[in-house]
N, C-alpha and C positions, 0 to 999 in steps of 0.2 A: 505513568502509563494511563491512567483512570482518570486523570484533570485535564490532560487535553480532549481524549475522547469523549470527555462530555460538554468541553467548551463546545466541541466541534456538533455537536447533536443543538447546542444552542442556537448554533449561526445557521443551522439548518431549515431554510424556512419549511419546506414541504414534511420534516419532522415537527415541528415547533407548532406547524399550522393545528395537528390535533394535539398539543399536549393542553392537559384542562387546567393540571396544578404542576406545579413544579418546587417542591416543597425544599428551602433549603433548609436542614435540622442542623444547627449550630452545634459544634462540640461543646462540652459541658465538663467543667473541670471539676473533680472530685471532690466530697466532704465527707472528714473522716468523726470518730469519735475514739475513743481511748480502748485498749484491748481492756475486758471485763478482765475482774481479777478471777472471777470461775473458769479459765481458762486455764490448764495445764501448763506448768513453767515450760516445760521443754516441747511444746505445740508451740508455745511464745518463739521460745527458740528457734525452729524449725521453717516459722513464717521469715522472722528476720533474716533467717539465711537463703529465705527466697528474697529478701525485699522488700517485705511486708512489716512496719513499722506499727502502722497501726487499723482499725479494719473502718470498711466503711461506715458512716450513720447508719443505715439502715442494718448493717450487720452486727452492729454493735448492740442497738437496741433492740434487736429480735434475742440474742445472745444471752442480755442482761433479761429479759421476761422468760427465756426458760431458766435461765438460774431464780428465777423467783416460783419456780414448780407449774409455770402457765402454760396451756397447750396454743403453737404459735405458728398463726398461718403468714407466712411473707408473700404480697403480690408484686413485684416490680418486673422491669424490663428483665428481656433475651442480655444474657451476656454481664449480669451485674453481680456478679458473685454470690447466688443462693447458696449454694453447696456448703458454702462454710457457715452459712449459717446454723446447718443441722453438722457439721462436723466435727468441726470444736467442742461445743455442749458435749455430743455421743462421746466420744474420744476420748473428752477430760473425767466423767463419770466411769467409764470403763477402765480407764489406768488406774483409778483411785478405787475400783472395787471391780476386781478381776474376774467376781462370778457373775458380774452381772453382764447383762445379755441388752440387741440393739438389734430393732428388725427395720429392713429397707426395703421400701416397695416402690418399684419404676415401672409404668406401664409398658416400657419391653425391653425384651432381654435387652438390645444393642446397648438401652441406658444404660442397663443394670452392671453391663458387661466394662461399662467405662466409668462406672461409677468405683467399681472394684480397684479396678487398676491405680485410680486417684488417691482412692484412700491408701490404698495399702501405701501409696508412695511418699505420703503424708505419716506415716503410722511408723514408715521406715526410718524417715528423713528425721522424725523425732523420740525413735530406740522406744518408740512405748511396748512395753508386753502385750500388744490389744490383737488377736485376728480377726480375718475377714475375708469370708467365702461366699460366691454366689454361688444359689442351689436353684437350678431352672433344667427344661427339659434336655440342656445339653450336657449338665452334669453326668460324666462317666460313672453308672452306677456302682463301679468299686470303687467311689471315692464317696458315694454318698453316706454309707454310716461314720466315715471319719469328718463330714463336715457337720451329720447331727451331733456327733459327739462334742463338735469343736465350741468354745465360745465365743466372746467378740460381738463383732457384728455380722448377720447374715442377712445378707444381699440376694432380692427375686422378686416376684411381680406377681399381683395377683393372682393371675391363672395358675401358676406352681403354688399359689398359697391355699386356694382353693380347693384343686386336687391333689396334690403330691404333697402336703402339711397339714394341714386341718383333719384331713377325715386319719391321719397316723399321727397324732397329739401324743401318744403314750410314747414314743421314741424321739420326741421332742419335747418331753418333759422340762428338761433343762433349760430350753427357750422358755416356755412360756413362765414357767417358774420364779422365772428371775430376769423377765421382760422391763426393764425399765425405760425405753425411749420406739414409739415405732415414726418413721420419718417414712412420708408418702410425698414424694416428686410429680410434680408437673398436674396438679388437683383438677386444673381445668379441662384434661383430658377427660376425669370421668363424671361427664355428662350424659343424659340421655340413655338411652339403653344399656351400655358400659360402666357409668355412673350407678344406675340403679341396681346393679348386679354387686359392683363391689362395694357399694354400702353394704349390700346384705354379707359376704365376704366379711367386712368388718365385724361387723354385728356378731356374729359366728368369732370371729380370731377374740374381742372381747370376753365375750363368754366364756371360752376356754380361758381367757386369763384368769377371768372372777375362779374359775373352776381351780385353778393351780395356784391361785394366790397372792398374785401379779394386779399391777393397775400403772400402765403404761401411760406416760406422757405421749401427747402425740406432735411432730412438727411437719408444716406441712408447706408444699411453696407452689406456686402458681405463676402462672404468667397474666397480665392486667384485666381481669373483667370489674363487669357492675358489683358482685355477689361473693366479693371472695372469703369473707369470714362466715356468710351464712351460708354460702358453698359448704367450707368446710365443718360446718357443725352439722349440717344434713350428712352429710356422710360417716362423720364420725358421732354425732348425736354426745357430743360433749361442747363448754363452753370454748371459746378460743379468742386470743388476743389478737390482733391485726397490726402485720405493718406494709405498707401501700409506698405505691409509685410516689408519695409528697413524704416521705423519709427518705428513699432512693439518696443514694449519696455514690452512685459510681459515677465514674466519667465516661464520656461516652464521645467518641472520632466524628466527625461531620458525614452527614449523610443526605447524599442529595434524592428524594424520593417525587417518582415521575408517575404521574398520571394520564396514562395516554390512552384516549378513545380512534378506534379505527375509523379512517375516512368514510361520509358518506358516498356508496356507491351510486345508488339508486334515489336521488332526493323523492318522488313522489313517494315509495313504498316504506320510505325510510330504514332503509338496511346498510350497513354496516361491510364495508372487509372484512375477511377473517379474522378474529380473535388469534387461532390459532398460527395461522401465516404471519402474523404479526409479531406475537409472540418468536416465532423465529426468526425475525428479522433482525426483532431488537436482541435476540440470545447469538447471534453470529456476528452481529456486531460489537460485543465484547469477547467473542471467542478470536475473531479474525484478529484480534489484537492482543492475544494469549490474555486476557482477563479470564480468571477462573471463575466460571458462572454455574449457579444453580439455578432449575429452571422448574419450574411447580403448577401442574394442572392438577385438576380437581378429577379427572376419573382416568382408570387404568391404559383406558384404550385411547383415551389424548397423549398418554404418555408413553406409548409406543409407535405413535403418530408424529409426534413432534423428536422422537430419540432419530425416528428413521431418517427425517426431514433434514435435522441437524446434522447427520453423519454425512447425507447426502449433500448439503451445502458446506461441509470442509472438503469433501472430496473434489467438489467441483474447485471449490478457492486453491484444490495443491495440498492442503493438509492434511490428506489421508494417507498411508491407507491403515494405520491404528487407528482400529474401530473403536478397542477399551479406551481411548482418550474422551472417549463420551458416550455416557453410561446411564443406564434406565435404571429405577431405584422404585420400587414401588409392592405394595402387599400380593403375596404370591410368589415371588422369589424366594429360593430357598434360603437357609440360614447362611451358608459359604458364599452363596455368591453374594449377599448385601456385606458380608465381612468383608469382602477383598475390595468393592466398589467402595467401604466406608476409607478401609486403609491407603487405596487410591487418590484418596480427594487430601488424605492428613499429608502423605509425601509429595502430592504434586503429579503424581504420574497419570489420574483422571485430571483434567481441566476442565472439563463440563457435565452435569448429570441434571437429567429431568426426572424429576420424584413426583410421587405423590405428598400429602401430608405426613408421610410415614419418615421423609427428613424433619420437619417442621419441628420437631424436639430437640431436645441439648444434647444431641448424638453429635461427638468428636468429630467433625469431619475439618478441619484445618481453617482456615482463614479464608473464605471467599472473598470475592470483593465486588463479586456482582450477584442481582437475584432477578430472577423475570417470575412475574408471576402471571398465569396465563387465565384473565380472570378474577374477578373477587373471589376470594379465597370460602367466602363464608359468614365472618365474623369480622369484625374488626379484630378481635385478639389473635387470629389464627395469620392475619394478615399480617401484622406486627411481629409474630415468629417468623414466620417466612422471609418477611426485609430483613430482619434482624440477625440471619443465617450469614449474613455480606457483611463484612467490618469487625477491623481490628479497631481497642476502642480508640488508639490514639490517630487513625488513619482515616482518608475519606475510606467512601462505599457508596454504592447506586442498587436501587432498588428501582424498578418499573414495575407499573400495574398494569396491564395491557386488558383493556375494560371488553366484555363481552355484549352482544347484542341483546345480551338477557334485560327485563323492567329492574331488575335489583342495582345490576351494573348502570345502566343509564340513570338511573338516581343518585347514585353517587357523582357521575361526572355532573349532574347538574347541581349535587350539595357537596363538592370534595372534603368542605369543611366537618363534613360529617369524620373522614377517617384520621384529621388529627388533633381533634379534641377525645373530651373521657371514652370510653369505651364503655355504649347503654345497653350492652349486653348481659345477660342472666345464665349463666350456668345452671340448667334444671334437672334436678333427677326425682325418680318416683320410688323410692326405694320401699314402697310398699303397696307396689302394683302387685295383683294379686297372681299373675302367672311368677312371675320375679321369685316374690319370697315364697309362694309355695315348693318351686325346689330347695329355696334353701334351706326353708323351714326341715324337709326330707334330709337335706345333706346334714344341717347341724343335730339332728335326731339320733342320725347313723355316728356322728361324732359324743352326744352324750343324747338320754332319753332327757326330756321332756315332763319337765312337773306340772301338775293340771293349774298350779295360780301362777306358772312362770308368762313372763312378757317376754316379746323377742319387736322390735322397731315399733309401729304405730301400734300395735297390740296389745294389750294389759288387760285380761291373759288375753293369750294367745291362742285361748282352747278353745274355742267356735271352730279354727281352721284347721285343728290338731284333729277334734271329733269329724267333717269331713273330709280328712286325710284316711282315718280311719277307716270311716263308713265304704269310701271308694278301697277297703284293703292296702293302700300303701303304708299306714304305720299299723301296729300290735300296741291296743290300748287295754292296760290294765284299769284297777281302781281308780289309781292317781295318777300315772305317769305313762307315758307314751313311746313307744321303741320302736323303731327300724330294723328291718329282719332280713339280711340280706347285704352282697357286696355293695359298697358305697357309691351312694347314686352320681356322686359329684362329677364322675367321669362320661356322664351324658348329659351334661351342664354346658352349653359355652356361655364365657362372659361378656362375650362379642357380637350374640345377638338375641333375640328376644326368643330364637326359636334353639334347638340344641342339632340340627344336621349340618352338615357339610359337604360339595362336592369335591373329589380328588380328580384331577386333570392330567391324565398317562398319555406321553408320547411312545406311540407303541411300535415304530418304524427302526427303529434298534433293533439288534440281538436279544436285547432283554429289556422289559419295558420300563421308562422312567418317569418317575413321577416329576413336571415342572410346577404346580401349582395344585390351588384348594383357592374354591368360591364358595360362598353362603350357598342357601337352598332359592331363596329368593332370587340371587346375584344369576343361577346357573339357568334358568329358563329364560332370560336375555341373553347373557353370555358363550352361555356353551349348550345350547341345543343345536340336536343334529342340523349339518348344514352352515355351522356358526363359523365366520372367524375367530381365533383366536388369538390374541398377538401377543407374544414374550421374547424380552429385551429385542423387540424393534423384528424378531423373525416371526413370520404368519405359521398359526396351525388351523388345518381344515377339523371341524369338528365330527367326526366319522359316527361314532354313536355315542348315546346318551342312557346308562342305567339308570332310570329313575334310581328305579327298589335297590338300586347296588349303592348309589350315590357315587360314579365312576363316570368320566367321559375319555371317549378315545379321540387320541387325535394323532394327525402325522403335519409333518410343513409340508408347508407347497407354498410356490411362487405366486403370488398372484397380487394386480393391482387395486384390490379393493379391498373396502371391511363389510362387516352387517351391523344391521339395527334393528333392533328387534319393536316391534307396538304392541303395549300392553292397551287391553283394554279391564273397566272393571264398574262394579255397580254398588251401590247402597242398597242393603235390605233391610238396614234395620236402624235406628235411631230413639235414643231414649235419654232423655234430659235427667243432669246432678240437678243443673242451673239454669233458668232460662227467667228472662225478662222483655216486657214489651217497649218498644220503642217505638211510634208513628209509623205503624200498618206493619214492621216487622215483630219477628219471634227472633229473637236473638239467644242461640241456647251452648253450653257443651255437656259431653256426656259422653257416653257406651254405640258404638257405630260397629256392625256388620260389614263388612267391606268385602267381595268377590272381585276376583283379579286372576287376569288370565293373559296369557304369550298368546297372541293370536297367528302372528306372522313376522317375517324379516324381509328389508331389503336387501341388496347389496349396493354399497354407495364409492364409487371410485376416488379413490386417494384423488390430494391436490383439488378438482373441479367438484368434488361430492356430487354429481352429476348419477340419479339411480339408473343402475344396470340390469336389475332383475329382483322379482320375489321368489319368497318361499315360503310353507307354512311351518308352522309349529305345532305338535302335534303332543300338546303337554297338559297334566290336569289342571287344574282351576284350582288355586288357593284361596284358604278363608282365612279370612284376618279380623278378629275383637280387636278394636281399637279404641280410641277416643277419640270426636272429632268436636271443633267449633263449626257450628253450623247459622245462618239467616235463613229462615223463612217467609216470604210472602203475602201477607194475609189478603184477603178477597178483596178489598176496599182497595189497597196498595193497588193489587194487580191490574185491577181494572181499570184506576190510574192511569196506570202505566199504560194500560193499552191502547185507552183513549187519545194518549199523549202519541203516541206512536213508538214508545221507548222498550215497549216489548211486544213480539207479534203474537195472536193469539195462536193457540197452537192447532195444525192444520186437525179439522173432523175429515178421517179418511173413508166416511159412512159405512154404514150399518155392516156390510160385509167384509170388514180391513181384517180383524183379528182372523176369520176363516182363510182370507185368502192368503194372510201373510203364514200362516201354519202350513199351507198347501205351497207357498216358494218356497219355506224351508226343507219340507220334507222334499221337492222334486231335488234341490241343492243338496241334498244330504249333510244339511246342516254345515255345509262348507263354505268359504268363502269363493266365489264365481273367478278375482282376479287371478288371487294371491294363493290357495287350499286350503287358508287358515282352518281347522274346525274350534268349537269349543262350544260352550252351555249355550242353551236357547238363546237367554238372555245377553250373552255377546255379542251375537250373532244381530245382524239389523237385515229390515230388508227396505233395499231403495227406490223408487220410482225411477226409472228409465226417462221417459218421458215425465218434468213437474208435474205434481198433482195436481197444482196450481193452474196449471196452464186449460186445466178441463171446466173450469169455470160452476165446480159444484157447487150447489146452494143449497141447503138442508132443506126440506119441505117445497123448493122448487122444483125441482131435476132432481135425475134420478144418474146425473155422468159420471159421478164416483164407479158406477156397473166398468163403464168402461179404462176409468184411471187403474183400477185395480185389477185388471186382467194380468193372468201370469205371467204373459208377455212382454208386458210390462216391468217385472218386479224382479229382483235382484237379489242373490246373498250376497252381505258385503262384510269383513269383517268391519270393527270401526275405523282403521286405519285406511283401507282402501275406500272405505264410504266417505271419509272428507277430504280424502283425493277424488269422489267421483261429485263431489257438490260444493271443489274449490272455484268453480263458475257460476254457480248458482246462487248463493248464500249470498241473505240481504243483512241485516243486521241481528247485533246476537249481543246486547249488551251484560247479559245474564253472564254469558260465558266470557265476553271481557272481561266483566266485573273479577270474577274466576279467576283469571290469567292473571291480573295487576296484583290483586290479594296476595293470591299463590307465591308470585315472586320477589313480595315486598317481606312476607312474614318472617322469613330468615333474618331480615334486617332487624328484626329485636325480638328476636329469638336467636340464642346460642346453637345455632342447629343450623345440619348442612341444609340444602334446599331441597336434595331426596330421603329425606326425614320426613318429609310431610307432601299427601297428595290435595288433589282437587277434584270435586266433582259440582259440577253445574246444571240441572235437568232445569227445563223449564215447565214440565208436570212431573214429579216425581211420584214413584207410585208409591210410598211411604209416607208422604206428606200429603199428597194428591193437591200440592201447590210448586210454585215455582221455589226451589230451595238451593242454597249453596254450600257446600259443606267442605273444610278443610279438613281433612282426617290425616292421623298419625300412623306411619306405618310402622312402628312396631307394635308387636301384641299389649296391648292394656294401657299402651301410650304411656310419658313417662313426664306430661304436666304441660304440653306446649298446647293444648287445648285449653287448658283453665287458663294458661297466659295470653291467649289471643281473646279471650272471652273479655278480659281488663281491658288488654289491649285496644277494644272494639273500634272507638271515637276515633283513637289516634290513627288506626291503620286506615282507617276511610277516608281521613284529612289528607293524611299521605298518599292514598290512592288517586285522590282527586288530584289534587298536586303532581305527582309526577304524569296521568294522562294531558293535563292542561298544558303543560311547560313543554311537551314532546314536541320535536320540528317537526314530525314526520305530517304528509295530507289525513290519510284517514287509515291510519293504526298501523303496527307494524310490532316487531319480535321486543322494542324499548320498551312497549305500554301496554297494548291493548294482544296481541298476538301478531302471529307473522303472514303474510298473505297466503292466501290460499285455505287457509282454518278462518280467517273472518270474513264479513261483507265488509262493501265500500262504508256502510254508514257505523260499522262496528265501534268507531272510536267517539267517535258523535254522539251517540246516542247512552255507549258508555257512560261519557264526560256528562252527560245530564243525568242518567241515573245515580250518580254519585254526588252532583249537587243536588238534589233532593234527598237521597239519605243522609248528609252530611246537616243539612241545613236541620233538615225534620228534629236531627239530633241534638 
């Protein structure tokens, strides 16, 4: 079914015309090595009567290094039998000493939930004495003292291990006591904020071992980055052996992997079809032909966008009206219903499902044999899970990249070579950001006190942070040792963001209200502020009200043909260098960054044409965020270079009466936005000239016509969202803020981190610097190292900036390089493109 539909996509010219790379991946026939003799006789047995003679090289030789007592991180391909690498080993040690204990950590339940079932059937198949329970929040709590009680191996995921084990260690004696293996699945999840949390997690389960008397081996498995042995020694802060992609000895089916960039629509402007229209195209054309496909956007609201698109494009082909036949998959669904869509996909009865990243793991879902992906995924590693989801290993499978109008994605169509070579990505975590470990410093206190020469991660001692824990009353410091007084804090901990709220999403249009979802706190002032759409599994909810102080949003469905989008706007206050060095008229620094950020306002954008149909304001506080950011500064010599050259404009003198007059439009504005109602902090808030300033022909010391540009009549409140929709005609060149955009969009590319990980901000007088500055900042709190890596990074990301503005087809700038019309001038990319060979060269 799958080899003609893609001869037929070959012969297709008007397909073929955008495809960039069309990668055929050769099957690859297996290399085996001998089963280790540390391998349990009747585990031997058990494989053979699967069929399993002997195991792969790579599993063999991971196998023989834990029988040699080494902690063993394995990175290879989606689908090459990790599992038995940590199963064997656990299994044959457990049969041979029955008190001993085996802890399993999957970053979520669904893993954890199929990693259970495997084992046990393994455990069954070879009559060992060994149990095996998972203990996570769906566990029926009258089963839970009988699985503390039980031994074997116990199966769950950090967040149960963090709250629901760790801070109750005395009832889980037994475990730790006689911990001899802990096995952590899929490492290169925890990265980044997640990462730095369950290091400390770690840190904490270690402790209590030293504490019971335990020193667990640890084995750990990944899927392919740059980092993945020193990954896993930053996490686990022990040495570990490495076995990589060149031991890899599974076989693996042919896979034809498509790169396809959207036609251009507009050649002056240089823009793009949709991404997402596309994406559907290519996902109905292997559903039209019952290929079972999975289909992968990167944020929630593409994926109830593309669920509806697709339902509605079998409906029209005749293939409706079973809606479950193709199914949304994504964070925010409840537990039952991602169960029945997993079990859907394993029997055949779902044929299509659009996910988030939240498939992208080694969750069970049966044999696909198509994947769309809507997008670069992020990473080249997350990319390679995603294709990898399509193919049995002895059978073809088709993977599409369907490239977005973003600079990240247009650089790959123009280096495809980039995604099937190594993967130069970093897995980075900060597991001793000072927000991080201070809770967990509190939570592992609450689990044992705290001796004044104990070390806990980068700390030895640790008592500078213990003495202002104290000072602020959260620990009870005696002489020597330091206690926690009070119920265990770890249940106002999440490991999932840098901050510890949540909002809860109640449809309240029932008999009795139901909960369908939970967003971060960040996530809910774009998402679900009053007036918002909402969409879940592909049905709209209007957003009715918003509890802050409750963390509760109400919502009912309703019909209707559009979504929202919300503009944040936000400011730098603050900026203070670890690192900084000069380079030819720049500061090049990173460090500690203040960042205000605020919802100011929402469109609404009509399905299908995105064509806006109306605004609204947002009526929410202004968050503060400590961050870390990389930042370029200007110096005086540069700038005025620059000015001379024409490649930055000076920035407009609104004379002597601006600041009075712009306080007197705010105040007449009430601080509101004139379009849209946005309100929020002064400094949001802009105000615009009606008529250009420019146009009044002031001259400092000549005229005196600023009196009249600056009349109130003139002047406007605008949030910043509707301000460069009111000066997408007027704007001349802005290479500052190109420079901005390219940076902004390339940095993911080597960095392990999504692309809303990290912001931009570009002033051409910053009132902190009181020069022109550009600052990349990290949005979580205390940032978690992708500043210090951009900081190294410096040379390389400019080379590449230059490169991908230079190579662009577009006339003068557009959404691939420099921004998309309407946010830049005509000469934006121009003048970019020469700002960057001057910093390039200088360098």
């Amino acid at each position: 079914m799958l080899a003609p539909l893609l001869d037929h996509l070959r012969a297709n010219r008007d397909f073929i015309a955008n495809v960039v790379a069309w990668e055929r991946i050769p099957a690859r026939p297996a290399r085996y090595g001998p089963l280790p003799e540390a391998v349990d006789p009747r585990l031997a047995a058990a494989l053979r009567a699967r069929g399993i003679d002997q195991l792969y090289s790579h599993q063999a030789a991971a196998i023989g290094a834990v029988a040699r007592g080494e902690n063993v991180v394995v990175a290879t391909a989606t689908a090459s039998g990790k599992s038995l690498v940590y199963t064997l080993p656990v299994l044959s040690r457990l049969a041979a000493r029955p008190d001993a204990r085996a802890l399993y950590l999957f970053p979520t339940k669904a893993l954890a939930h199929d990693q259970e079932a495997e084992t046990a059937a393994l455990i069954a198949a070879a009559s060992l004495p060994v149990a095996v329970h998972t203990y996570d929040g769906d566990t029926p709590r009258g089963k839970r003292s009988a699985v503390r009680a039980a031994g074997g191996v116990l199966i769950t995921n950090p967040d149960m291990l963090h709250a629901g084990i760790l801070p109750f260690h005395p009832s889980w004696r037994a475990l730790f006591g006689a911990l001899e293996f802990v096995v952590i699945d899929e490492i290169h999840t925890y990265r980044g904020v997640f990462g730095s949390h369950v290091a400390n997690v770690l840190r904490r389960l270690q402790r209590l071992c030293r504490f019971y008397g335990s020193d667990p081996r640890f084995i750990c498995a990944s899927a392919t980055i740059a980092n993945p042995q020193e990954h896993a020694e930053r996490l686990v802060e022990q040495p570990f052996t490495l076995i990589d992609e060149s031991q890899n000895g599974a076989p693996q089916g042919r896979k034809d992997f498509i790169l396809y960039n959207p036609p251009i629509i507009d050649e002056t402007l240089g823009l793009r079809a949709s991404t997402v229209l596309a994406a559907k195209d290519a996902a109905t054309t292997f559903l039209a032909q019952d290929v079972q496909t999975i289909v992968f956007a990167r944020a929630r609201q593409t994926v109830e966008l593309l669920l509806g698109y697709l339902r509605d494009e079998m409906a029209y082909l005749g293939r409706g009206p079973d809606r479950t036949a193709i199914a949304g998959y994504r964070g925010g669904y409840l537990p039952l219903e991602r169960r029945a869509i997993e079990a859907g996909l394993r029997d055949g009865a779902v044929r299509g499902v659009v996910a988030t990243n939240a498939l992208e793991l080694g969750i069970d879902i049966g044999q696909l044999d198509a994947a769309v992906l809507t997008g670069y995924p992020g990473t080249v590693a997350s990319t390679w899970q995603q294709a990898g989801r399509a193919g049995r290993r002895a059978e073809r499978s088709a993977a599409v990249l369907v490239a977005g109008n973003s600079a990240l994605d247009q650089y790959l169509c123009l280096h495809p070579r980039y995604l099937f070579g190594r993967s130069p990505e970093h897995a980075l975590t900060n597991p001793d950001n000072l927000p991080i470990l201070t809770r967990h410093l509190l939570c592992a206190a609450f689990e044992l006190p705290f001796d004044s020469d104990e070390a806990f991660g980068g700390f030895d001692p640790v008592q500078p942070v213990l003495d202002e824990l104290a000072r602020a009353g959260d620990l009870h410091a005696t002489r020597d040792r330091y206690h926690y007084v009070g119920d265990s804090p770890s249940t106002g901990v999440s490991l999932r963001t840098g901050g510890d709220d949540s909002v809860v999403i109640q449809d309240n249009s029932g008999p009795q209200p139901n909960v369908i979802g939970q967003i971060d706190l960040a996530g809910a002032t774009t998402m679900v502020h009053e007036g918002a759409i909402y969409i879940h599994q592909a049905q709209t909810f209007l957003v009715e009200k918003l509890d802050w102080d409750g963390r509760l949003a109400e919502v009912r469905p309703v019909e209707v043909d559009y979504y929202t989008r919300a503009a944040v706007g936000s400011n730098i206050r603050r900026l203070e260098a670890v690192e900084e060095k000069e380079q030819g008229g720049l500061t090049i620094a990173h460090g500690e960054a203040t960042v205000i950020t605020q919802a100011t306002g929402y469109r609404k954008v009509r399905r299908y044409t995105s064509e806006t149909l109306g605004f609204g304001p947002i009526d929410l506080p202004a968050l503060t965020l400590e961050t870390t950011g990389y930042w370029l500064i200007f110096s005086e010599a540069l700038t005025d270079r620059l000015y001379d050259l024409g490649i930055l404009l000076r920035p407009n003198e609104y004379g002597p009466n601006w600041r009075a007059q712009r306080q007197l439009a705010l105040e007449r504005d009430g601080f509101r936005c004139r379009t849209c109602g946005a309100s929020g902090e002064e400094s949001m808030l802009h105000v615009h000239h009606i008529r250009p300033f420019r146009e009044y022909g002031y001259v400092p010391g000549e005229n005196e016509h600023y009196r009249t540009a600056n009349q109130l009549d003139n002047l406007v409140t605008l949030c910043p969202s509707c301000h460069r929709r009111a000066e997408a005609g007027q704007q001349t060149r802005s290479a500052l803020s190109g420079l901005g955009y390219v940076l902004r969009n390339l940095a993911p590319l080597f960095l392990m981190c999504d692309p809303e990980d990290i912001s931009v901000s570009a002033e051409s007088l910053s009132p902190v610097t009181r020069a022109p500055t550009l600052v990349i900042y990290e949005r979580a709190p205390a940032g978690v190292g992708f500043s210090a890596r951009l900081y190294e990074l410096h040379d390389t990301l400019l080379a590449a900036a230059l490169e991908l503005v230079g190579d662009c087809r577009c006339a003068a700038g557009c959404p691939a390089c420099v921004g998309p019309p309407g946010d830049i001038g005509p000469d934006t990319k121009e003048v970019t493109r020469q700002l960057l060979e001057i910093l390039v060269v200088t360098h």
